[in-house]
MIVEX-370806 format. One line per field, with one value per atom (N, C-alpha, C): x, y, z; atom name; residue number from 1. Coordinates in steps of 0.2 Angstrom, whole numbers. Layout:
N
x <- (X, ...)
y <- (Y, ...)
z <- (Z, ...)
atom <- (CA, ...)
nr <- (NUM, ...)
This chain:
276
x <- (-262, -261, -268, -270, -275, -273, -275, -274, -281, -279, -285, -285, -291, -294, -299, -300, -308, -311, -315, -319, -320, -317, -310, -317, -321, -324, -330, -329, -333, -329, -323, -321, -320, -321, -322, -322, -323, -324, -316, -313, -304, -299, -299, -290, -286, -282, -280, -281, -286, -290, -290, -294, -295, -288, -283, -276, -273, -275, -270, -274, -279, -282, -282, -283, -281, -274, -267, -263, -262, -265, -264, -268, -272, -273, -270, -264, -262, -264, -270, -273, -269, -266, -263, -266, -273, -276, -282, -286, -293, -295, -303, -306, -311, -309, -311, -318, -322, -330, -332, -331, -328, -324, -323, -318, -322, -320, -322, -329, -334, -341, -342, -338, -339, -340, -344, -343, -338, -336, -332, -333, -337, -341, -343, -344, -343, -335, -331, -323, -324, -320, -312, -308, -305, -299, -294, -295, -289, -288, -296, -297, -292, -297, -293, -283, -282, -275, -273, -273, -272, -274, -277, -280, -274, -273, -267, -261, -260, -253, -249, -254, -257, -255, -260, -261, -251, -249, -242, -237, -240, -233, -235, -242, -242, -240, -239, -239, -246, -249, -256, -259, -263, -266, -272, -275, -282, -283, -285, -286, -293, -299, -304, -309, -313, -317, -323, -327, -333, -336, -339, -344, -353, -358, -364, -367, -364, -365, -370, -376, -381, -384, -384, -390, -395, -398, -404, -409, -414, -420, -419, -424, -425, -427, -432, -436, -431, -424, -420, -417, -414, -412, -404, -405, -398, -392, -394, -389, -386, -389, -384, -381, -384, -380, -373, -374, -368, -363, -364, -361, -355, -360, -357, -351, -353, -350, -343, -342, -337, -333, -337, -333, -329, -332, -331, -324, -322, -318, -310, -313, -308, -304, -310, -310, -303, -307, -303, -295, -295, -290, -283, -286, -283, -281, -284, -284, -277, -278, -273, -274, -280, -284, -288, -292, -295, -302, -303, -308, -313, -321, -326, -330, -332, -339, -345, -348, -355, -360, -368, -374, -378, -384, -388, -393, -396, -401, -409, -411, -418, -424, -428, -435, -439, -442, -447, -450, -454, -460, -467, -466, -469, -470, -466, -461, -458, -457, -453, -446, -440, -434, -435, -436, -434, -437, -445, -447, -445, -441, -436, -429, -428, -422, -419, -424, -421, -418, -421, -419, -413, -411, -407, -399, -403, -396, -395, -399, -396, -393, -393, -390, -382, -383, -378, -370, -376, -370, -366, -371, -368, -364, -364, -360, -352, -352, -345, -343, -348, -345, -338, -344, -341, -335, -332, -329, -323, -326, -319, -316, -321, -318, -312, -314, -310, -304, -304, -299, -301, -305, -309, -312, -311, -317, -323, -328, -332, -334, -334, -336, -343, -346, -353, -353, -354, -359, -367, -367, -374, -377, -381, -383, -389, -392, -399, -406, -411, -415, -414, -408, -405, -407, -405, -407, -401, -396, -391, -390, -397, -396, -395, -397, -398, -393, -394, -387, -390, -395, -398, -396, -399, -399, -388, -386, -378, -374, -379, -374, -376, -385, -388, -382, -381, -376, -370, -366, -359, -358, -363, -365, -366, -371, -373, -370, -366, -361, -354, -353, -344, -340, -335, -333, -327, -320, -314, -313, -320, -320, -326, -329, -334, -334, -333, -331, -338, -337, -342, -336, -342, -340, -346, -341, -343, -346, -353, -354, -358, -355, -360, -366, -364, -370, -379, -375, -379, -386, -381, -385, -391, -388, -391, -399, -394, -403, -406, -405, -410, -412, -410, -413, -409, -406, -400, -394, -395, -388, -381, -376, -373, -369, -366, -360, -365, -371, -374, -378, -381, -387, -381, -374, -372, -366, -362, -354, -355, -358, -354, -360, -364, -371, -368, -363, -359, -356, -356, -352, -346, -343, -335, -332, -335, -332, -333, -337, -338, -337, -332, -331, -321, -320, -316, -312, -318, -316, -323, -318, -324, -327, -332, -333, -334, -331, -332, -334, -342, -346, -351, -353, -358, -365, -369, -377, -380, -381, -388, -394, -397, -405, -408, -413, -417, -413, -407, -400, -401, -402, -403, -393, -388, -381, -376, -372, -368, -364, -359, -356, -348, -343, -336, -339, -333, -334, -333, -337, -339, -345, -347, -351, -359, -358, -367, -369, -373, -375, -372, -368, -364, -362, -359, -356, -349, -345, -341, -335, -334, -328, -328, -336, -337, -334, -335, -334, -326, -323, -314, -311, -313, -310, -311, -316, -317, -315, -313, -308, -303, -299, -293, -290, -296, -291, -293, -296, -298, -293, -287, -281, -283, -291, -291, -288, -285, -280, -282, -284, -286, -287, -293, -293, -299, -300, -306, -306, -311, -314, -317, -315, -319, -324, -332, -337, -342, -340, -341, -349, -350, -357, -358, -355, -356, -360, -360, -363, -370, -369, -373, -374, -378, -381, -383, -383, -388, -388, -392, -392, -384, -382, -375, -370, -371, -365, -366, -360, -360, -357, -357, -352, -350, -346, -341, -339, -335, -331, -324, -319, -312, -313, -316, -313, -317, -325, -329, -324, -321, -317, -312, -310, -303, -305, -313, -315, -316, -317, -321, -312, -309, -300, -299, -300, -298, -303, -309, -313, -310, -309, -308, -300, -293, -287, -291, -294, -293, -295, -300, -304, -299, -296, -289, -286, -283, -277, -279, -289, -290, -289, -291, -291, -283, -280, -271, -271, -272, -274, -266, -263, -257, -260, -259, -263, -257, -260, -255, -261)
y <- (-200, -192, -189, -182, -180, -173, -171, -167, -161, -156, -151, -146, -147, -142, -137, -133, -129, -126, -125, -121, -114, -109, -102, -95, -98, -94, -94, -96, -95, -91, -88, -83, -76, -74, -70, -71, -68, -69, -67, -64, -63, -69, -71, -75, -74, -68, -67, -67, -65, -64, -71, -78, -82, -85, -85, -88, -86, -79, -76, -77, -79, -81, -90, -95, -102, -101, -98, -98, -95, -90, -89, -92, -99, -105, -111, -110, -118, -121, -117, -122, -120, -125, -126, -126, -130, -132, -130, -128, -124, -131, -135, -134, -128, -127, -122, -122, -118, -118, -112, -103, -100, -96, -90, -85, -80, -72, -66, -66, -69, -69, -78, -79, -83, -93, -94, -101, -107, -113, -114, -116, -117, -123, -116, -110, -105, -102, -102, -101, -105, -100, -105, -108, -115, -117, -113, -107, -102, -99, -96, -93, -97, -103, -109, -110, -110, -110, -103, -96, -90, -91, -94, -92, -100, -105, -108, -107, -103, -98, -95, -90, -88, -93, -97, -102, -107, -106, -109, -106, -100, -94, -95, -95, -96, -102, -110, -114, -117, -116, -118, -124, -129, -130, -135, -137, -138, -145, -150, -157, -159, -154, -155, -150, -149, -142, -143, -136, -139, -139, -143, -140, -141, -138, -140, -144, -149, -154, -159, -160, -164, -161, -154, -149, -147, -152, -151, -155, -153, -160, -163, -168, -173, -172, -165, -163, -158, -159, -150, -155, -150, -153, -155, -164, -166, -165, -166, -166, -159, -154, -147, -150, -152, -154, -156, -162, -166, -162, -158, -155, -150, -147, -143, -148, -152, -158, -158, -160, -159, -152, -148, -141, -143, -144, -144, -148, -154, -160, -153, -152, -146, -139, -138, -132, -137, -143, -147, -145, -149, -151, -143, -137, -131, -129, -131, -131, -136, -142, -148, -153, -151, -160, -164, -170, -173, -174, -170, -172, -167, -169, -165, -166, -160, -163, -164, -167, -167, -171, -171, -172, -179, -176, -186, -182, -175, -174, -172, -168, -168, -170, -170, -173, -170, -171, -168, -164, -158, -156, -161, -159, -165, -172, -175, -180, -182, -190, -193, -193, -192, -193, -203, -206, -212, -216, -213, -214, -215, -212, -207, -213, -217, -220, -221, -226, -228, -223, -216, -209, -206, -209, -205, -211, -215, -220, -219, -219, -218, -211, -207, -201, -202, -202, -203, -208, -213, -219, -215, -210, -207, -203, -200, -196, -196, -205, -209, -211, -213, -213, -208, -202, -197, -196, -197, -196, -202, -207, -211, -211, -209, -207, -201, -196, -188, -192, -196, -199, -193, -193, -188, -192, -190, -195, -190, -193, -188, -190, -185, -185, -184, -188, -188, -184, -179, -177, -179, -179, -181, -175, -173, -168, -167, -163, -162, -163, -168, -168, -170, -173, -176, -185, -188, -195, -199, -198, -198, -193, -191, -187, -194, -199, -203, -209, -213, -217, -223, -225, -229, -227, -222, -218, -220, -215, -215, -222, -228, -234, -238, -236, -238, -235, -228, -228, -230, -229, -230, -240, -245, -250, -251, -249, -251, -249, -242, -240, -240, -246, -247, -244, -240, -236, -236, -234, -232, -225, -220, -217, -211, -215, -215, -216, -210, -211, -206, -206, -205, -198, -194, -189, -189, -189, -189, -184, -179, -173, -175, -175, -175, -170, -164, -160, -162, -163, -165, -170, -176, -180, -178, -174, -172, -165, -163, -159, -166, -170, -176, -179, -178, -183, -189, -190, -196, -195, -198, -199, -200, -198, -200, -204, -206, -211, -216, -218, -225, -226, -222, -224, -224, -221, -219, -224, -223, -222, -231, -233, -240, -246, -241, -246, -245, -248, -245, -243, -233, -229, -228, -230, -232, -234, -238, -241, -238, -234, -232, -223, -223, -216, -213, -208, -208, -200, -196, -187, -186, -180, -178, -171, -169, -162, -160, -157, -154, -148, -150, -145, -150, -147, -149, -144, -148, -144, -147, -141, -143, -144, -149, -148, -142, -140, -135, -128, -129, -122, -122, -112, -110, -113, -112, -111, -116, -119, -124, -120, -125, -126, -128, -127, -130, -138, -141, -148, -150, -155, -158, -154, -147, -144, -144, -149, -151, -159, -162, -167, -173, -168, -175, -180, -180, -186, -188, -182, -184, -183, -183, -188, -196, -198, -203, -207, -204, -205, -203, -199, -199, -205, -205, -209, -218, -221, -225, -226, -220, -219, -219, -216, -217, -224, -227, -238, -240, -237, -242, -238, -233, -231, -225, -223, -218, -213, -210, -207, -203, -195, -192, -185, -184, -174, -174, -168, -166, -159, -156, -150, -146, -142, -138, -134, -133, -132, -128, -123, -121, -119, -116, -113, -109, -106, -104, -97, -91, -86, -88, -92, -92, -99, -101, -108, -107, -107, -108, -114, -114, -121, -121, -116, -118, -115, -110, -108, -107, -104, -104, -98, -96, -90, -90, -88, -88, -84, -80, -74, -76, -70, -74, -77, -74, -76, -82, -81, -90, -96, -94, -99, -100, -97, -99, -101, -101, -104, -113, -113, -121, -123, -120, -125, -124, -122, -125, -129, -131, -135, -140, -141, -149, -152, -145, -150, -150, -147, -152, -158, -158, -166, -172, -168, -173, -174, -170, -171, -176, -175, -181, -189, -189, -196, -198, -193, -194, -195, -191, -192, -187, -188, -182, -179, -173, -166, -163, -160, -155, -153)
z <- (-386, -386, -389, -383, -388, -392, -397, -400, -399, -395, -397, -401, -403, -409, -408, -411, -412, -415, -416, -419, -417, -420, -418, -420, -424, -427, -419, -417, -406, -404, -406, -402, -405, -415, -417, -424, -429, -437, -438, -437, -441, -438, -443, -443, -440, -440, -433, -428, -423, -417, -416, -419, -418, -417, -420, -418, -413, -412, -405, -398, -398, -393, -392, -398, -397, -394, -399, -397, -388, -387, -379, -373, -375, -373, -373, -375, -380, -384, -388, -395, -401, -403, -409, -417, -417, -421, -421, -428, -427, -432, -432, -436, -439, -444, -449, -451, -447, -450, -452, -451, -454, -451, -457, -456, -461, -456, -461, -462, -457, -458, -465, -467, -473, -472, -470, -471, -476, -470, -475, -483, -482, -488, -495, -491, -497, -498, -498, -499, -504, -507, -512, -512, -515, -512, -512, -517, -516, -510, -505, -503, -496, -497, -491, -492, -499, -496, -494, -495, -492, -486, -480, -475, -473, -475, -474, -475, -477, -477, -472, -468, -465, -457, -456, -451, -452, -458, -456, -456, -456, -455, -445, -443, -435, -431, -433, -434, -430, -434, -434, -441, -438, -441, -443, -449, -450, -447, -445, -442, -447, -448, -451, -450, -458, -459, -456, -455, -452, -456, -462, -464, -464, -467, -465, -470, -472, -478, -474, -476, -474, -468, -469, -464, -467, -474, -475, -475, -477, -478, -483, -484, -488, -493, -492, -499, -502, -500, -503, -508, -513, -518, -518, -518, -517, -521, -530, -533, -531, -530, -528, -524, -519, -513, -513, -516, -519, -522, -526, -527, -524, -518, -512, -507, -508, -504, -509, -516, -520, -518, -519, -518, -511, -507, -498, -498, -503, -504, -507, -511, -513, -510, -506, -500, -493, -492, -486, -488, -494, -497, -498, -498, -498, -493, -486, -479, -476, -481, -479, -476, -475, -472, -478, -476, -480, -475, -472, -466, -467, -465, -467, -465, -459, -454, -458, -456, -461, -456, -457, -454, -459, -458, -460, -458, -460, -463, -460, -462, -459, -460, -459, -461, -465, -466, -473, -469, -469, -465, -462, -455, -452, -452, -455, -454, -448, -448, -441, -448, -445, -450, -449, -445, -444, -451, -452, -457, -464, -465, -471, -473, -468, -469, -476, -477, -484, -489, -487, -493, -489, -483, -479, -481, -479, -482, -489, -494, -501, -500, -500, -499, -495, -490, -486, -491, -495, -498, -504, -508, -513, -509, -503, -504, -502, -498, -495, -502, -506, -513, -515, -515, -518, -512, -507, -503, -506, -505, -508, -515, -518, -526, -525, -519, -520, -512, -509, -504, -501, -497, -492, -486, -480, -476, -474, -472, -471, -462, -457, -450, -449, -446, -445, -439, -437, -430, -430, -421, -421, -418, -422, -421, -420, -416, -413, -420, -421, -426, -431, -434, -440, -438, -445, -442, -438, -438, -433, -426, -425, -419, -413, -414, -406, -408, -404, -404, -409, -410, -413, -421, -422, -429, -431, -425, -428, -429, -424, -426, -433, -436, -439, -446, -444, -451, -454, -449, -447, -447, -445, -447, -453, -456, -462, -469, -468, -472, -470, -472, -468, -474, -472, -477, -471, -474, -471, -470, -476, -478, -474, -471, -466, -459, -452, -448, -443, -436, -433, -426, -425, -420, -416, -410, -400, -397, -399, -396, -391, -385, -378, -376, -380, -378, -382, -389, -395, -391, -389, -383, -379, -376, -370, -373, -379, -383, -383, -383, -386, -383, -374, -370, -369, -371, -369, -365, -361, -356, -361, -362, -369, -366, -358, -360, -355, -354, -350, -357, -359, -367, -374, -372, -380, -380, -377, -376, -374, -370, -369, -371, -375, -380, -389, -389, -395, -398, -395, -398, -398, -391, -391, -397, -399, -405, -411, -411, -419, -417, -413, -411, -414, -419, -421, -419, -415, -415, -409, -409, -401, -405, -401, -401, -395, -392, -385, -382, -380, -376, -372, -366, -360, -361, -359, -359, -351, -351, -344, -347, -347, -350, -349, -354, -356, -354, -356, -355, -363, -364, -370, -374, -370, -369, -367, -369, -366, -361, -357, -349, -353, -348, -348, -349, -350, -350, -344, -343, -336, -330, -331, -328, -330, -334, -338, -338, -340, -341, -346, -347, -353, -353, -346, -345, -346, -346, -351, -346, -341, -335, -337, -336, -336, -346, -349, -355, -359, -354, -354, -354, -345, -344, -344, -350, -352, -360, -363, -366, -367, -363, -359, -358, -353, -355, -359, -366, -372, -376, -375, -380, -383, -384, -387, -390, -395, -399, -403, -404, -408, -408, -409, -410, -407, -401, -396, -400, -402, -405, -402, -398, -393, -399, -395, -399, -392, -391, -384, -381, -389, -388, -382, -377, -372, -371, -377, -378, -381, -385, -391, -395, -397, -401, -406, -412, -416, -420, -426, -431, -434, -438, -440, -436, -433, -429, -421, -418, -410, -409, -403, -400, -395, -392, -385, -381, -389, -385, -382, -383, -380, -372, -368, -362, -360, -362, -362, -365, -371, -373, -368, -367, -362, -355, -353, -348, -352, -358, -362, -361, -364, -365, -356, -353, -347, -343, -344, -341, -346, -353, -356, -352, -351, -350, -343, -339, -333, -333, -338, -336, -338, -345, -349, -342, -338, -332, -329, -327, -322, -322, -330, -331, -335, -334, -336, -342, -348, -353, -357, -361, -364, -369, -369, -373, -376, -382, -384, -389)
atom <- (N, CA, C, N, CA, C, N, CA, C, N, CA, C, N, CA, C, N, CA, C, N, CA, C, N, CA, C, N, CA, C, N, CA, C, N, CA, C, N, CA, C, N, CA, C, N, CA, C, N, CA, C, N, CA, C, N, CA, C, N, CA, C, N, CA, C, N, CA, C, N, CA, C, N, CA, C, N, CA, C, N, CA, C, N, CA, C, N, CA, C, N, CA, C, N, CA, C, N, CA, C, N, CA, C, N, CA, C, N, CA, C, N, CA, C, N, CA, C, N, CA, C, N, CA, C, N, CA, C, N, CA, C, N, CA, C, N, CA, C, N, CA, C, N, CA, C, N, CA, C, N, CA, C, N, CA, C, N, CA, C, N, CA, C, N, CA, C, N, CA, C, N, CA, C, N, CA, C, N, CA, C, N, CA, C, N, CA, C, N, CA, C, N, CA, C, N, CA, C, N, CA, C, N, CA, C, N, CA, C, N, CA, C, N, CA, C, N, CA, C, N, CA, C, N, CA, C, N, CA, C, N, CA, C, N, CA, C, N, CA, C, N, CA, C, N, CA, C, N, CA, C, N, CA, C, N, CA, C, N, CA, C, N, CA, C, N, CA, C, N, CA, C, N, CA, C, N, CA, C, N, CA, C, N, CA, C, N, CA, C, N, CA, C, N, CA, C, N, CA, C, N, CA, C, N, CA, C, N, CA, C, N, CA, C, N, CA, C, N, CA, C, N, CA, C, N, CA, C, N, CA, C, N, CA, C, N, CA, C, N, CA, C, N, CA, C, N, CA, C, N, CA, C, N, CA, C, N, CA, C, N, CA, C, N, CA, C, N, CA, C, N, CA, C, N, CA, C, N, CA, C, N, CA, C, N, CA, C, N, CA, C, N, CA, C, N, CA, C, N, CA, C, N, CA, C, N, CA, C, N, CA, C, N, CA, C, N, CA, C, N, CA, C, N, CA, C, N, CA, C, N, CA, C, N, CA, C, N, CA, C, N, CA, C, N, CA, C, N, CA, C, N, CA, C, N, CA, C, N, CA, C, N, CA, C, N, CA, C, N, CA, C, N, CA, C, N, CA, C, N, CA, C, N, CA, C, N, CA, C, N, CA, C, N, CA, C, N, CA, C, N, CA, C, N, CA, C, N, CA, C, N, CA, C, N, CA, C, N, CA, C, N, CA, C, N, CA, C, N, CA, C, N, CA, C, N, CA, C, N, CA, C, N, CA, C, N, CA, C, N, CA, C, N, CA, C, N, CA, C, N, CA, C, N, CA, C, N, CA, C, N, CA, C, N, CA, C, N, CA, C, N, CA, C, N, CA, C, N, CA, C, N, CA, C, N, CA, C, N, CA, C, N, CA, C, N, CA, C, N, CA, C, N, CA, C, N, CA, C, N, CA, C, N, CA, C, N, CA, C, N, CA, C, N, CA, C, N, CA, C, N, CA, C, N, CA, C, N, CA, C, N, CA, C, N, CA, C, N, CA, C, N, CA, C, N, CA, C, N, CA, C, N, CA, C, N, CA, C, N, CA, C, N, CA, C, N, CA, C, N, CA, C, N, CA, C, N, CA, C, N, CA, C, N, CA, C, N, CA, C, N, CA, C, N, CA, C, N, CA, C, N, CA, C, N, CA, C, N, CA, C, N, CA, C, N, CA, C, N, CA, C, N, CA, C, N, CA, C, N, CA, C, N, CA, C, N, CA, C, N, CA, C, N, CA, C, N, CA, C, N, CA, C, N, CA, C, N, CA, C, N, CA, C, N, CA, C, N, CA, C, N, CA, C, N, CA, C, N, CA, C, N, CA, C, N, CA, C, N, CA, C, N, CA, C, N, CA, C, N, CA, C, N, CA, C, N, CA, C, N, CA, C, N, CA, C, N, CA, C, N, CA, C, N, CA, C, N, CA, C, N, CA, C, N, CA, C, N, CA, C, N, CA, C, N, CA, C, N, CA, C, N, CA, C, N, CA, C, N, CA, C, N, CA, C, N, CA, C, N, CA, C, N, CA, C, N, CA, C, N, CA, C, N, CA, C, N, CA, C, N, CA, C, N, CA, C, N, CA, C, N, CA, C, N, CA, C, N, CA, C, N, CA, C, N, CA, C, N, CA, C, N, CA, C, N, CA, C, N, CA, C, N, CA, C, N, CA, C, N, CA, C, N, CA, C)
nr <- (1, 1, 1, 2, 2, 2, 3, 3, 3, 4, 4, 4, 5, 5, 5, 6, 6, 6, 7, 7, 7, 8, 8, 8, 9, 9, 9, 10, 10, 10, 11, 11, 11, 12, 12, 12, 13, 13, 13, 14, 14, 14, 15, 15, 15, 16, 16, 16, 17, 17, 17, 18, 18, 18, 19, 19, 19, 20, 20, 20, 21, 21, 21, 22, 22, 22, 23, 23, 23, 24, 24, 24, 25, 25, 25, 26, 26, 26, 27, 27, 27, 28, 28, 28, 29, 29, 29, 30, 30, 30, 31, 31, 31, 32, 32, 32, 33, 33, 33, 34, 34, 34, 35, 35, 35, 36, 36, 36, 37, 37, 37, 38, 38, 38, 39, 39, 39, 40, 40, 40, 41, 41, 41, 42, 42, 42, 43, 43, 43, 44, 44, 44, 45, 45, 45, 46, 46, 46, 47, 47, 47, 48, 48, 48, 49, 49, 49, 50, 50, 50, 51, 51, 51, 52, 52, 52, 53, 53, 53, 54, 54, 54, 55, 55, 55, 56, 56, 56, 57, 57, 57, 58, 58, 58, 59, 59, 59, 60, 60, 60, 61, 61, 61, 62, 62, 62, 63, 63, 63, 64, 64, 64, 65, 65, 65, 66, 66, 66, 67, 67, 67, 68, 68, 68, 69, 69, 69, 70, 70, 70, 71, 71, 71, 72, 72, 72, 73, 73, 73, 74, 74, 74, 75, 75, 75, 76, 76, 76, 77, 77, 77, 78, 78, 78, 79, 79, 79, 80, 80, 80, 81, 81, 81, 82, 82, 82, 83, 83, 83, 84, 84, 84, 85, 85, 85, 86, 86, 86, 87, 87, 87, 88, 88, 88, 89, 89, 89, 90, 90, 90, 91, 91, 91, 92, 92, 92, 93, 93, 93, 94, 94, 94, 95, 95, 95, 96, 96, 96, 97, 97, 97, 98, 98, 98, 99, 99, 99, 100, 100, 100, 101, 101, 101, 102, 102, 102, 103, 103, 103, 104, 104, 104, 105, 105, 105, 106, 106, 106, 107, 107, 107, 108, 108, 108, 109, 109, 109, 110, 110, 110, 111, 111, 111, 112, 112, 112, 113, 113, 113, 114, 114, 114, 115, 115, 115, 116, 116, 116, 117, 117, 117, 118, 118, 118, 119, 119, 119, 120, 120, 120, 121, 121, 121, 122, 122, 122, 123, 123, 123, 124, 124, 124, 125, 125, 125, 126, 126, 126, 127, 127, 127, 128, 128, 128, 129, 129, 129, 130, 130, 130, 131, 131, 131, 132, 132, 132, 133, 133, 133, 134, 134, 134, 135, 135, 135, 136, 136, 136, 137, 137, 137, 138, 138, 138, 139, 139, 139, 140, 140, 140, 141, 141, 141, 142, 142, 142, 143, 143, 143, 144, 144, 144, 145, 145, 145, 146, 146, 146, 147, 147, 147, 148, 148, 148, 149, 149, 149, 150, 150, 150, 151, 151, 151, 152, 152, 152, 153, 153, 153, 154, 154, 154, 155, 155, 155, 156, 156, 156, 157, 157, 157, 158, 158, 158, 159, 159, 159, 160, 160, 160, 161, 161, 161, 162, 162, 162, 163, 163, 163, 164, 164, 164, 165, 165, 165, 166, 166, 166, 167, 167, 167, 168, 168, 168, 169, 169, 169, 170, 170, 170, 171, 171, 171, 172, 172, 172, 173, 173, 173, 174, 174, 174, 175, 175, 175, 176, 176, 176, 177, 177, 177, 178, 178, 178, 179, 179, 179, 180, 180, 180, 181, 181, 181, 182, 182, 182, 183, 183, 183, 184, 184, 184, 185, 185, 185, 186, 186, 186, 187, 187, 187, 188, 188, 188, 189, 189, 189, 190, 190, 190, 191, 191, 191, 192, 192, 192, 193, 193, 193, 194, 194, 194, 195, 195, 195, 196, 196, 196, 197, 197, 197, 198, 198, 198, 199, 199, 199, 200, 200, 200, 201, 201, 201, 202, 202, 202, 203, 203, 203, 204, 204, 204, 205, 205, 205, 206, 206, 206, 207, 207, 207, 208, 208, 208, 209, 209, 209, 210, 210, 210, 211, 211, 211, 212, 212, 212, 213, 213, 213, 214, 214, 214, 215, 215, 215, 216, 216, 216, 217, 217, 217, 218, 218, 218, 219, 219, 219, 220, 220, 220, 221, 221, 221, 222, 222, 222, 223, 223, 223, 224, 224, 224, 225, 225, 225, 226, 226, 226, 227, 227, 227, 228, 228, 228, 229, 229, 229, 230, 230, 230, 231, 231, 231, 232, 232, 232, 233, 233, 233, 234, 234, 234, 235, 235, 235, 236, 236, 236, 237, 237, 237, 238, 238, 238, 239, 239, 239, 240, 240, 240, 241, 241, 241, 242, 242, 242, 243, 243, 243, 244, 244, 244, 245, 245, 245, 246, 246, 246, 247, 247, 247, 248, 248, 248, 249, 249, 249, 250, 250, 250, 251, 251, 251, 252, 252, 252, 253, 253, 253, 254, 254, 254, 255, 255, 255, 256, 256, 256, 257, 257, 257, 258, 258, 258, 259, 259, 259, 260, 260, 260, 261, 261, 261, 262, 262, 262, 263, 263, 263, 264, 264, 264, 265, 265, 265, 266, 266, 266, 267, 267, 267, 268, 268, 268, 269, 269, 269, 270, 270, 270, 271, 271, 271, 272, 272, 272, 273, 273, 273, 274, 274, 274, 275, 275, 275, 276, 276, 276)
């Protein structure tokens, strides 16, 4: 069964709007990346259980937050970091999940990130630490320029830090800024297996804007349905970017959105996949 989610704040800043618009799609569930102009990682847990009150008066609800934990460099200061990341564990926790998107970091100025490893792994370790100490997991996206932006980098972590606590997300578009085929170079060169949540968006190379699913280079028919005979079971996150892309956020607009949820159930119909 897959479970669709998404990031609600692509279709407007207020709580409401973003619910009455999932809801007149059939999306049930938002990750939470913000609300009110407000990023998740700056809220309150208080602020998070209000806006979850709210969401279960609609019967809505959180699967996992977005947050932008490990969207800096190497040279930024991590102990704060770590810090934000605790707060993030508390913000999840108000929302009602234990889930917490997070990245693997930038490079220094003029810097190769690959070079960096050793400082990216130590960072990365304290921070599953701090995840299993708070019974948190933390979702790795592969995100464009990070050290886990290509599929080498993502297996190198998710291998090397084996954690229960530490798990990996499936962004096809992410890919394809990279130059990577994602499901010939990504999906059946290891990622199947170290794949636990989707983020769902298509890109056309050198397109300022993402596509429906399946109308870009992603690959992701082919990456469905290869999921689909190996049982796959979990949450696709629609991430539409279709108006807009930036570093921490995207935009869509209601009606772009309702074009991304229906370019994803088709694709779920074709490979016979059950959604809700």
């Amino acid at each position: 069964m897959i479970t669709i989610s998404a990031f609600a704040d692509e279709i407007a800043p207020d709580l409401k709007t973003q619910m009455d618009v999932c809801e007149a799609n059939g999306v049930r569930c938002i990750d939470v990346r913000g609300i009110d102009g407000t990023n998740v990682s700056k809220m309150t847990a208080e602020q998070a259980g209000e806006y979850k009150r709210q969401m279960d008066d609609r019967g809505f609800r959180v699967p996992c937050i977005g947050s932008p934990i490990g969207k800096i460099t190497i040279d930024d200061d991590f102990t704060e970091h770590l810090e934000l990341l605790k707060h993030c564990f508390e913000v999840a926790r108000g929302f009602g999940t234990n889930l917490i998107r997070m990245f693997s970091f930038y490079p220094s100025p003029g810097k190769n990130i690959a070079e960096q490893r050793d400082a990216v792994m130590d960072r990365m370790r304290r921070m599953v630490e701090a995840a299993e100490q708070a019974d948190c997991i933390l979702m790795h996206e592969n995100e464009k320029a990070i050290y886990g932006a290509r599929p080498d980098g993502v297996k190198d972590l998710l291998t090397g830090i084996e954690s229960d606590h530490f798990k990996g997300i499936f962004d096809p578009a992410n890919y394809v800024e990279e130059g990577v085929a994602p499901y010939d170079d990504g999906w059946t060169k290891g990622l199947a297996e170290l794949t636990d949540y989707f983020h769902i968006k298509d890109k056309v190379p050198g397109a300022e804007t993402c596509v429906p699913a399946g109308e870009g280079s992603g690959q992701i028919p082919e990456t469905f349905a290869d999921a689909k005979k190996r049982g796959f079971s979990g949450v696709m996150t629609l991430e539409p970017h279709m108006k807009a892309a930036g570093q921490f956020s995207g935009f869509s607009g209601p009606d772009l959105f309702a074009k991304a949820v229906a370019g994803l159930k088709r694709l779920l119909d074709e490979v016979g996949f059950e959604y809700e």
